[in-house]
N, C-alpha and C positions, 0 to 999 in steps of 0.2 A: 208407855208412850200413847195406846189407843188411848188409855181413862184421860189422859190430859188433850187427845185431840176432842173426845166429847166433849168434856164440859166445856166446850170454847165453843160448839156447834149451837146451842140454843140462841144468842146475838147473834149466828150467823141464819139461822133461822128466821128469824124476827125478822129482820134485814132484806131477805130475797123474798119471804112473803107479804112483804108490803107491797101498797100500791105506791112504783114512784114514775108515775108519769108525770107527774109534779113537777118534779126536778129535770124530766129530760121535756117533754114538750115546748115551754117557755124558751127555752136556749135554741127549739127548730124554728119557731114560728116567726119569730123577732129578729134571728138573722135572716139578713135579703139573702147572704149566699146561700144560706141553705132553703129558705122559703120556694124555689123551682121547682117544678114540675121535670124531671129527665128526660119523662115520657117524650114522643114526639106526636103523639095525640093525648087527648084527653081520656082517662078511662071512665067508666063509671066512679061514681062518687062512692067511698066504701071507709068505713073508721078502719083503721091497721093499728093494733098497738105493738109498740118493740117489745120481742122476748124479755132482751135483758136491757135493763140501763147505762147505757153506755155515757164514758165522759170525754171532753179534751176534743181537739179541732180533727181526728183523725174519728174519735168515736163518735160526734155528731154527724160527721160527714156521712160515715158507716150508714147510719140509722134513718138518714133524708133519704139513704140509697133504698136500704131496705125498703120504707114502707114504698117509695114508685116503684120498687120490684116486684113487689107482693101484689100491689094493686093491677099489673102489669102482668103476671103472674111466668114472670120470670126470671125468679129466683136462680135456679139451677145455673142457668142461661149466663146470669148476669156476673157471678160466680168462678162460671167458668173462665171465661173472657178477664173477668180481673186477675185469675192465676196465670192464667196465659201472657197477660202484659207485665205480670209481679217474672216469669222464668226470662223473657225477652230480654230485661231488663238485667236479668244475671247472668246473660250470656253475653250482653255487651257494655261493656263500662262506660262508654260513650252514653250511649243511650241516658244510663244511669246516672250520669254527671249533667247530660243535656236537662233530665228532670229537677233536680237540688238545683239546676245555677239560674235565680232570682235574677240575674243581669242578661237577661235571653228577655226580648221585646216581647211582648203579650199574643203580639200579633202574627209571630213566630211559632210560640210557643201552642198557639189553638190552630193553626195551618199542622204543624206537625202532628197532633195529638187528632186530629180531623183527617189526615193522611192516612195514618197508622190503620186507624180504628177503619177504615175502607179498604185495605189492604189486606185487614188481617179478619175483615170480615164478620165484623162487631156487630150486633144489632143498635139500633137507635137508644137505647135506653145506658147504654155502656158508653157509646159515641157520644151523646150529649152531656152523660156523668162529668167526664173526660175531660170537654171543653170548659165546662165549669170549673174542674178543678185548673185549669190552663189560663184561663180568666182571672181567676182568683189570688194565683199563684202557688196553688195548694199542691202541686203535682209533686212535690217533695214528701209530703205525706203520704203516696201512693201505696207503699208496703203493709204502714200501720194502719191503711184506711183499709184495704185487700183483708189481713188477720182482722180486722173487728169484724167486718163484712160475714169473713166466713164463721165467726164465733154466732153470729145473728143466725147463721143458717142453721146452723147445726141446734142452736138452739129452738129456728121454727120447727125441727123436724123429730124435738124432742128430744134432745141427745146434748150433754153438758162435758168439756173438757177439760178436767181440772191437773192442774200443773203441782205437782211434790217433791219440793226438792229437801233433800237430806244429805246425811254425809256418810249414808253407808244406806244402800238396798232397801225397801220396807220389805220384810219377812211377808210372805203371802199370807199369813193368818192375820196381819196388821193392816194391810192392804184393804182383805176383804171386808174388816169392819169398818175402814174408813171410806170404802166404795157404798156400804151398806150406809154408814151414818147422813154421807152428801144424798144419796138416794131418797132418803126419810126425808131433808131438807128440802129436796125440789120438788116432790110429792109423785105420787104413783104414773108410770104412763109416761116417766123421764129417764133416758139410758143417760150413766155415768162410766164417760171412759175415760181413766186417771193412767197420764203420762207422768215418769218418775225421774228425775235432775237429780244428778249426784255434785253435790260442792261442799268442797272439806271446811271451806272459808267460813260458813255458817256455826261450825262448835259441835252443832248437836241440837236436838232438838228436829224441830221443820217448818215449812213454810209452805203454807197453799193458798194454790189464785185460784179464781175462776169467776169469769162473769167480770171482768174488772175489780176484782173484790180480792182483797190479800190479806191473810192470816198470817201474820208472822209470829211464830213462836219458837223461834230460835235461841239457841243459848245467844249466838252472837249478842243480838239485839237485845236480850236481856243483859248482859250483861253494860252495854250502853246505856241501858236506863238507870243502872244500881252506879254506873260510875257520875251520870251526870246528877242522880240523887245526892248521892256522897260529894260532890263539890258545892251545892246548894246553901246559902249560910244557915245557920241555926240560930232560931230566933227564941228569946227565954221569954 
């Protein structure tokens, strides 16, 4: 199992050591919702670039947070306050129904999200996040924007969370060389902490994410490939 999770590590290599600001910059700049400022002042003017490349309207979102955080230089800060409104939110189902339901007036919905955030003692850069998404209608995306958020952190502070899911345990001697191989990929001076998912559904084999990035080498899914080959016509 490690030999077959190396040689799939070089494309994934290639892959995170590139430069892709390319791909994620264009998608911040160009939308007006993400183009704000959260701050509620200006800071100095500073280039940020995001750890990882995030995608989809919950990992842009993530990433406009990020850099006014960074700039801001309150990361931690901003962090924390998103985990705080992601637990609020699982302790009251209301709450969490009041965020998904699209048919709540805008004007409602930034009065609430503007209440909250002074109640619960937010700084401006969370409070304004906030509104925005309340504006937009994004506040449905609040969980998946919170999990990118903190993937962006953990990655400013050098520390990579990679998800393995299997159908039986990886043996520690397996483990440590795929700890070790993701390690060689992100380059020296980066901690890899690999969280391990059991699901029998898969067949065999594994699957690992990280950074929005997914390896699937599962039997399952191989074997989806060999049956949709096998129904392909054959052409003489």
């Amino acid at each position: 199992m490690a030999g077959r999770i190396r040689s799939t590590l070089p494309l994934a290599r290639k892959v995170l050591l590139s430069d892709s600001r390319s791909a994620l910059y264009p998608a911040l700049n160009s939308n007006p919702e993400l183009s704000r400022n959260y701050a509620s002042a200006p800071a100095k003017e500073q280039k940020v670039k995001v750890p990882v490349t995030m995608y989809g309207v919950s990992g842009n979102y993530a990433s406009a947070l990020y850099i006014s955080a960074v700039k801001a230089n309150a990361l931690e800060k901003v962090e924390s306050e998103l985990l705080d409104l992601i637990e609020a939110s699982k302790k009251s189902p209301k709450f969490s129904q009041f965020m998904k339901d699209l048919s709540v007036p805008t004007e409602t919905r930034v009065k609430a999200m503007t209440d909250i955030s002074s109640q619960a003692k937010f700084g401006d850069l969370t409070k304004n996040f906030l509104v925005v998404l309340a504006e937009n209608g994004r506040l449905k995306h609040i969980d998946a924007i919170a999990k990118r958020f903190a993937e962006l952190t953990m990655a400013h502070k050098g520390e990579l969370k990679a998800t393995v899911t299997t159908v039986i345990p990886l043996p520690p001697e397996e483990e440590k060389e795929l700890k070790e191989t993701l390690q060689e990929v992100m380059g020296k001076g980066k901690k890899v902490n690999i969280e391990q998912k059991i699901d029998p559904s898969i067949l065999g084999g594994l699957v690992i994410e990280f950074g929005q990035k997914v390896f699937d080498m599962s039997i399952r899914t191989r074997a989806r490939q060999m049956e949709r080959l096998l129904k392909e016509p054959i052409n003489f």
